[in-house]
DSSP file (Angstrom, degrees, kcal/mol; ACC not computed):
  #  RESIDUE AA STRUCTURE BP1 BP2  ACC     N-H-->O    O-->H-N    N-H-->O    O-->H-N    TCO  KAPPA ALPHA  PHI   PSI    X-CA   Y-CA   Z-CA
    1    1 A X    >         0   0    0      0, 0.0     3,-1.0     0, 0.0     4,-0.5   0.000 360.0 360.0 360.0 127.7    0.0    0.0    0.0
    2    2 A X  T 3   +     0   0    0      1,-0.3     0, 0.0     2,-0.1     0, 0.0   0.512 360.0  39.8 -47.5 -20.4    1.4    3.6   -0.9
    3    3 A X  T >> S+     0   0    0      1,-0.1     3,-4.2     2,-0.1     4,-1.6   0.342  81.3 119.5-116.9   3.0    0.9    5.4    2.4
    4    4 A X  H X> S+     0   0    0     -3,-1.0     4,-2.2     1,-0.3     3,-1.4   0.944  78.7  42.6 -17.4 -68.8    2.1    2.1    4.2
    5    5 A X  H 34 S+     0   0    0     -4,-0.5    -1,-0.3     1,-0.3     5,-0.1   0.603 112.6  59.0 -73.3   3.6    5.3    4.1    5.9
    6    6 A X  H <4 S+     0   0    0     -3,-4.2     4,-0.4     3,-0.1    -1,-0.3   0.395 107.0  40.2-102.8  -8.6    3.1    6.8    6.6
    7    7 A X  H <X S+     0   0    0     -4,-1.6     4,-1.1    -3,-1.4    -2,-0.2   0.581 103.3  60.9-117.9   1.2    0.9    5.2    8.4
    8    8 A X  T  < S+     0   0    0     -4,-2.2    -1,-0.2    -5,-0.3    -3,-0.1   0.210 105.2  52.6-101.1  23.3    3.0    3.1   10.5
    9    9 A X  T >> S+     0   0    0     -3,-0.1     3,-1.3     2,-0.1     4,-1.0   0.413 118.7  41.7 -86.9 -47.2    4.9    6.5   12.0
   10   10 A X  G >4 S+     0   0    0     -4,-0.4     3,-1.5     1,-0.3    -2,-0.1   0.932 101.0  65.8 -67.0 -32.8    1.1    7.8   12.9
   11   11 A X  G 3< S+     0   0    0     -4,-1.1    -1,-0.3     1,-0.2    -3,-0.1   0.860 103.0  51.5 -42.9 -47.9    0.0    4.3   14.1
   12   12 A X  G <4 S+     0   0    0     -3,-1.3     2,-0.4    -5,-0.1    -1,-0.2   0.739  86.5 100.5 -83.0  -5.2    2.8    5.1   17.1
   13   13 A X    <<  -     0   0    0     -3,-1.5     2,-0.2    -4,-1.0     3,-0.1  -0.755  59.7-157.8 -85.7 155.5    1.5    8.7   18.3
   14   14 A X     >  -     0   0    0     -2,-0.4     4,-1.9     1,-0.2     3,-0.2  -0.483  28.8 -98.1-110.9-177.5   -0.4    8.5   21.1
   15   15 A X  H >> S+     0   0    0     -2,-0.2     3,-3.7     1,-0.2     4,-0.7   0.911 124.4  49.1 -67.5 -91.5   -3.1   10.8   22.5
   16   16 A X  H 3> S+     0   0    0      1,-0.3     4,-0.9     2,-0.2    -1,-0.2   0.447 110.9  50.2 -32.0 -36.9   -0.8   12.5   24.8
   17   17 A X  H 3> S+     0   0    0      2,-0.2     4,-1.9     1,-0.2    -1,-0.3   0.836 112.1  52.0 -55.1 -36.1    2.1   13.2   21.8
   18   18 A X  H <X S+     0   0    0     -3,-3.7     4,-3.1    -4,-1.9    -2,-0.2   0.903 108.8  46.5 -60.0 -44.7   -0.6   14.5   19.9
   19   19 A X  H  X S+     0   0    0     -4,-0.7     4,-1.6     1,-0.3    -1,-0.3   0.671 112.4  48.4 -55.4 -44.3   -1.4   16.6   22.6
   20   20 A X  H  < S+     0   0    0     -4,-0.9     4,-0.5    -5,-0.3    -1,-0.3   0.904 113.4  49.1 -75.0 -55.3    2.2   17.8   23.2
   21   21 A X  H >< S+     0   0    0     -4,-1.9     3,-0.6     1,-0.2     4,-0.3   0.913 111.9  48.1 -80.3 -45.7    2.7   18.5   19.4
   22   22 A X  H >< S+     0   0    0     -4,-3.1     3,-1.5     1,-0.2    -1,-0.2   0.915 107.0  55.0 -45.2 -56.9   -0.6   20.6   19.2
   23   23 A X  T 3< S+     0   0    0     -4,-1.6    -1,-0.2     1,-0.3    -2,-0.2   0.383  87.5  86.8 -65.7  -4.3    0.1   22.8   22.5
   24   24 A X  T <  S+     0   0    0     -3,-0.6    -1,-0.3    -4,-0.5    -2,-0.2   0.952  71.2  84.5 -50.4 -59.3    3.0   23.5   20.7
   25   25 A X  S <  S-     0   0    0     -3,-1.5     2,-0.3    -4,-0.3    10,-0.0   0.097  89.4 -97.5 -34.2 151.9    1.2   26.4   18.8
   26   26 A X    >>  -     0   0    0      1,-0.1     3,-3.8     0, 0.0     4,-3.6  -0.622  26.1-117.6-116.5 130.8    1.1   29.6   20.1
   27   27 A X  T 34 S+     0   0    0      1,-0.3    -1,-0.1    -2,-0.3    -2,-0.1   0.829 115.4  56.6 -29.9 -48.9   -2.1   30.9   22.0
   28   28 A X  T 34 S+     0   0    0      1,-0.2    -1,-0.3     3,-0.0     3,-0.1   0.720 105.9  51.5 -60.6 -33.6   -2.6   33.6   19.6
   29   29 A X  T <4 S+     0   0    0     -3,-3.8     2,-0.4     1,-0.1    -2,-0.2   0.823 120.6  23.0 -66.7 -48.6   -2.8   31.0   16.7
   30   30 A X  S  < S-     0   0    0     -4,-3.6    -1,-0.1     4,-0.0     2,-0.1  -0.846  71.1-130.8-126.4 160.4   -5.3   28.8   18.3
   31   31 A X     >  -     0   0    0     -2,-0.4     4,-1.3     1,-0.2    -2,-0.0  -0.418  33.6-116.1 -91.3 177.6   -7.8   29.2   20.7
   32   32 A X  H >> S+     0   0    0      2,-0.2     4,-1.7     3,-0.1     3,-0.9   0.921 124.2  53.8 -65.0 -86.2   -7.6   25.9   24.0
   33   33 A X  H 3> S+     0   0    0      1,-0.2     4,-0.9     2,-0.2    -1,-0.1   0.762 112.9  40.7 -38.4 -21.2  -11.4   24.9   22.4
   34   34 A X  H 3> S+     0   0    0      2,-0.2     4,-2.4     3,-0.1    -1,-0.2   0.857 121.2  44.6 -97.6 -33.5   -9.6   24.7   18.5
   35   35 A X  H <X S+     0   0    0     -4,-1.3     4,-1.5    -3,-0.9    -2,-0.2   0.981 112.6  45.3 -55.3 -57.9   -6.6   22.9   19.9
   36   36 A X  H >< S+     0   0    0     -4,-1.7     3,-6.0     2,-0.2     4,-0.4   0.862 116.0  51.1 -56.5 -86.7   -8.5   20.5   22.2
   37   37 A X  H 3X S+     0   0    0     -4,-0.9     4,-1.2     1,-0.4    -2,-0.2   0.639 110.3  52.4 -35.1 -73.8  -11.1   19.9   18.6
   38   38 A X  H 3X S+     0   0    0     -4,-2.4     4,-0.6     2,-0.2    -1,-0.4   0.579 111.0  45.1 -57.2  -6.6   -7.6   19.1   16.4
   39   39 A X  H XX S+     0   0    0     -3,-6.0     4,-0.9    -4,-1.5     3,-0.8   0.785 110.3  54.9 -94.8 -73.1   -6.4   16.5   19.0
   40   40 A X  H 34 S+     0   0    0     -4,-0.4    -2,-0.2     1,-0.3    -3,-0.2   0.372 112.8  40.8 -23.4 -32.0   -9.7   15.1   19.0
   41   41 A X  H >X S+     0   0    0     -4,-1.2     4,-3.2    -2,-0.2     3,-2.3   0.905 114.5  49.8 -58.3 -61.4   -9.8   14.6   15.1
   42   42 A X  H << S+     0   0    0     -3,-0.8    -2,-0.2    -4,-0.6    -3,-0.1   0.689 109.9  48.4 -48.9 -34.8   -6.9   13.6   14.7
   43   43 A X  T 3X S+     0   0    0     -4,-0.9     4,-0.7     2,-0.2    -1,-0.2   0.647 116.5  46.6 -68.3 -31.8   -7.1   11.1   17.3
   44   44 A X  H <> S+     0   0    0     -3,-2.3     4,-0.9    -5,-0.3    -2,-0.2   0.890 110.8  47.9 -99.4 -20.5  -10.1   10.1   15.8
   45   45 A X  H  < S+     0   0    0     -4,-3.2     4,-0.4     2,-0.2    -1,-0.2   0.119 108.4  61.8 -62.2   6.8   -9.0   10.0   12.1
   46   46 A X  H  > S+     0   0    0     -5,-0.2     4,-1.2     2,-0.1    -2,-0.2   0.501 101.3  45.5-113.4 -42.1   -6.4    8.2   13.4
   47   47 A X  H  X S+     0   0    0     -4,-0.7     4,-1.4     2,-0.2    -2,-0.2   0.823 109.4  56.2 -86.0 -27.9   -8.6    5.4   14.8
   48   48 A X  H  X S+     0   0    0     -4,-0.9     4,-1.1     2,-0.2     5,-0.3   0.927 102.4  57.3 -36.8 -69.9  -10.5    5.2   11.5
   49   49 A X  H  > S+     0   0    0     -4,-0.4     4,-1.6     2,-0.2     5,-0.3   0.947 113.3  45.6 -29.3 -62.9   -6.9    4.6    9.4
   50   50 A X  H >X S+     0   0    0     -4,-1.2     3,-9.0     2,-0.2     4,-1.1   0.843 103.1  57.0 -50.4 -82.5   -6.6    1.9   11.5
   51   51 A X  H >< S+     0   0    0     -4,-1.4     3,-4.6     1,-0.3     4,-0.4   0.523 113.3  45.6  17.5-114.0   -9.9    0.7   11.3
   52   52 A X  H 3< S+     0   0    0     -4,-1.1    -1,-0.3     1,-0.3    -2,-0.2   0.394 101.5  54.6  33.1 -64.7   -9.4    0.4    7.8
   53   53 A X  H << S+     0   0    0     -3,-9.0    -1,-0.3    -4,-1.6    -2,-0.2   0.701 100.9  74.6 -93.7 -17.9   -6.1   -1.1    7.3
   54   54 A X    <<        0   0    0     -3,-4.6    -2,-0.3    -4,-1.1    -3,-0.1   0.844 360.0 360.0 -58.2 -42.5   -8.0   -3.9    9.8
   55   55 A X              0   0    0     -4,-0.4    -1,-0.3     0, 0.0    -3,-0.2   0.457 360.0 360.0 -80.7 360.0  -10.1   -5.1    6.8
């Protein structure tokens, strides 16, 4: 599969990295309520991939 190596790096973040990587961004950029939203997608498009590569 073509995104194979791209999805076995994302396959290793965990909630908490995501979380780390996000808060990265500067207050000004993002509000707490759009930060908290993008780990929550991600997290949750993240469980989907999987999903996915499961079938």
């Amino acid at each position: 599969m073509y995104f194979q190596p791209a999805l076995t790096i994302a396959k290793r973040l965990t909630h908490e990295k995501i979380v780390e990587i996000v808060n990265r961004v500067p207050n000004d950029w993002m509000t707490e309520i759009t930060k908290k939203f993008t780990v929550d997608l991600v997290c949750y498009n993240l469980s989907k991939l999987e999903e996915l590569e499961n079938e």
